[in-house]
VEXDREN-2710 file (C-alpha; in Angstrom, 1 decimal):
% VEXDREN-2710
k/r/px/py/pz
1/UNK/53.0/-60.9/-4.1
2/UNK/52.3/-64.6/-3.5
3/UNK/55.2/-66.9/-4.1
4/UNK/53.5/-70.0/-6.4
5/UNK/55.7/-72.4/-7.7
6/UNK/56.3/-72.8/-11.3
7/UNK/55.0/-75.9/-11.4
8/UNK/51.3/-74.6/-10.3
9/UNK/51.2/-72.0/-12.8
10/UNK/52.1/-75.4/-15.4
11/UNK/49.2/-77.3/-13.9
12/UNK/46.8/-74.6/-14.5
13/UNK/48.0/-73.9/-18.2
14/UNK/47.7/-77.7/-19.0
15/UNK/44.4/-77.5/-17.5
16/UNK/43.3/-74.4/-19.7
17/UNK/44.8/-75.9/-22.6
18/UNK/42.7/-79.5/-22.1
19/UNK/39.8/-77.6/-21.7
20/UNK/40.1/-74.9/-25.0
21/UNK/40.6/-78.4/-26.9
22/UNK/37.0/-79.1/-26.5
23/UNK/35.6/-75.8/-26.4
24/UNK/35.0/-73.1/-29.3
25/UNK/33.2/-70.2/-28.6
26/UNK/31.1/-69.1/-32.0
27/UNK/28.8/-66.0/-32.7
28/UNK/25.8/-67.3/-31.8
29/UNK/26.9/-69.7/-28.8
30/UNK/29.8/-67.8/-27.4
31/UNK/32.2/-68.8/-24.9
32/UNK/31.9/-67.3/-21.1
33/UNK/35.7/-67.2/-19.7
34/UNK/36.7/-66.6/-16.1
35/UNK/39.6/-65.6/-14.6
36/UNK/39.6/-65.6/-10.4
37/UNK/42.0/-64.0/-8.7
38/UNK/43.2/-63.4/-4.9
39/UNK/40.7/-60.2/-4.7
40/UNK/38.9/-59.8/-7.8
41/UNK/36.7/-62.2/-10.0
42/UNK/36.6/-61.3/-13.9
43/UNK/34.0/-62.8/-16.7
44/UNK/34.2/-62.0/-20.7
45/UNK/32.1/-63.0/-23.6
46/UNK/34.3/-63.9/-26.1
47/UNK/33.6/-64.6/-29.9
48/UNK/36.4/-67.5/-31.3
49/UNK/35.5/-67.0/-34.8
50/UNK/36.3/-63.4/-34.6
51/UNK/38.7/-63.5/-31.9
52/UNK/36.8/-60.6/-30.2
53/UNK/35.7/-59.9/-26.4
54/UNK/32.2/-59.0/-26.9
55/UNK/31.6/-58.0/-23.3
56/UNK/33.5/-58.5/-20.4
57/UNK/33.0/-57.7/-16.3
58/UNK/34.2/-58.1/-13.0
59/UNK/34.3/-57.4/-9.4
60/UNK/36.0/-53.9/-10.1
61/UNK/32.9/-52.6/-12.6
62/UNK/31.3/-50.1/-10.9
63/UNK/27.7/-51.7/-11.3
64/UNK/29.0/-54.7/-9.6
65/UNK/31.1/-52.6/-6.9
66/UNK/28.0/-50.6/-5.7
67/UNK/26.5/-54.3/-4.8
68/UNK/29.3/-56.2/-3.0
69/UNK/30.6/-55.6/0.2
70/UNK/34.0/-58.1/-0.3
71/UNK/35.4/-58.4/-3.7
72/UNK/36.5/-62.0/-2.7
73/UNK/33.6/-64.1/-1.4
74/UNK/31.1/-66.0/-3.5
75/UNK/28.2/-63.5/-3.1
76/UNK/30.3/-61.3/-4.9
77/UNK/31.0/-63.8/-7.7
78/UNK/27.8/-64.5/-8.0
79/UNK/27.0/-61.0/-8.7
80/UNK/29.3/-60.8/-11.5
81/UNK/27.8/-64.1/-13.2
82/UNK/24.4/-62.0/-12.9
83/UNK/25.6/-59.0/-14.2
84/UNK/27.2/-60.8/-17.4
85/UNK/24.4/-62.7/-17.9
86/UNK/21.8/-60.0/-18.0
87/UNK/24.6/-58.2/-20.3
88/UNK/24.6/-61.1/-23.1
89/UNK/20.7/-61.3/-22.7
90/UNK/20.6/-57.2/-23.5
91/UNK/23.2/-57.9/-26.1
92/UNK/20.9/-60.7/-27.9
93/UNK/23.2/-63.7/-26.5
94/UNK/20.9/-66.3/-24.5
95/UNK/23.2/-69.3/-24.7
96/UNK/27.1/-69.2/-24.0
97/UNK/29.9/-72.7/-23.5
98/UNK/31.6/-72.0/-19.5
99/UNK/35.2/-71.7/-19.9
100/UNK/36.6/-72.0/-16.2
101/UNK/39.9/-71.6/-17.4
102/UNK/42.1/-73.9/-15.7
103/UNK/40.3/-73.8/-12.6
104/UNK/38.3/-76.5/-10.7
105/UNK/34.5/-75.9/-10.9
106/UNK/34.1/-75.3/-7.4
107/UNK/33.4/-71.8/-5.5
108/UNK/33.8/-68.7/-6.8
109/UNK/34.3/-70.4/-10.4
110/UNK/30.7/-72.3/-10.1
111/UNK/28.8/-69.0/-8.6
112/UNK/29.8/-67.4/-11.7
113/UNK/28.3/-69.7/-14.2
114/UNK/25.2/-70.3/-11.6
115/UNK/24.6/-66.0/-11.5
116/UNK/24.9/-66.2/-15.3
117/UNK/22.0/-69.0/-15.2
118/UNK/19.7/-67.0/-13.2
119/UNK/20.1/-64.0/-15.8
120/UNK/18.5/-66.2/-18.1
121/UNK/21.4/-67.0/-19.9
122/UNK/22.0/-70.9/-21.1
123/UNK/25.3/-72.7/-20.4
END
């Protein structure tokens, strides 16, 4: 396990909390929320009105695992943003608000939304 400070983990929430000020994901504009981990990226579709995840992925899913050789490089975050997009498209979603979550848009983070782009979905 990786010994942060507290005072990281504080940064990040203020971060996540500026950022949910300005953002509200709604039915037909959802919001797109990652989470990045040391080994694993995760994406979700989530619904603020309803409070619901509509979809969700990440590097563990097996449609995503059967394309990635490293679960922790940007290819593989990349994948994940192209799997979730083409998800929302299936589901009827073609425009989503990013939600990086308290972290900088920058690497894995930004391959994410730019896979979800390519999909075809709008952020």
């Amino acid at each position: 396990m990786a010994m942060f400070s507290d005072q990281r983990r504080q940064a990040r929430k203020l971060r996540q909390a500026r950022v949910r000020k300005r953002l509200r994901g709604t039915a037909s504009r959802p919001r797109l929320s990652v989470f990045r981990s040391e080994k694993h990226m995760y994406a979700q579709v989530i619904s603020d009105e309803t409070g619901e995840t509509l979809l969700t992925t990440s590097t563990l899913a097996p449609e995503v695992r059967s394309r990635i050789q490293k679960s922790t490089d940007v290819a593989a975050a990349k994948i994940v943003g192209e799997v979730i997009g083409k998800s929302c498209i299936d589901k009827g979603i073609t425009a989503a608000v990013f939600d990086r979550n308290g972290f900088l848009y920058h690497g894995r983070v930004r391959a994410v939304a730019e896979g979800a782009r390519e999909a075809g979905l709008k952020i």
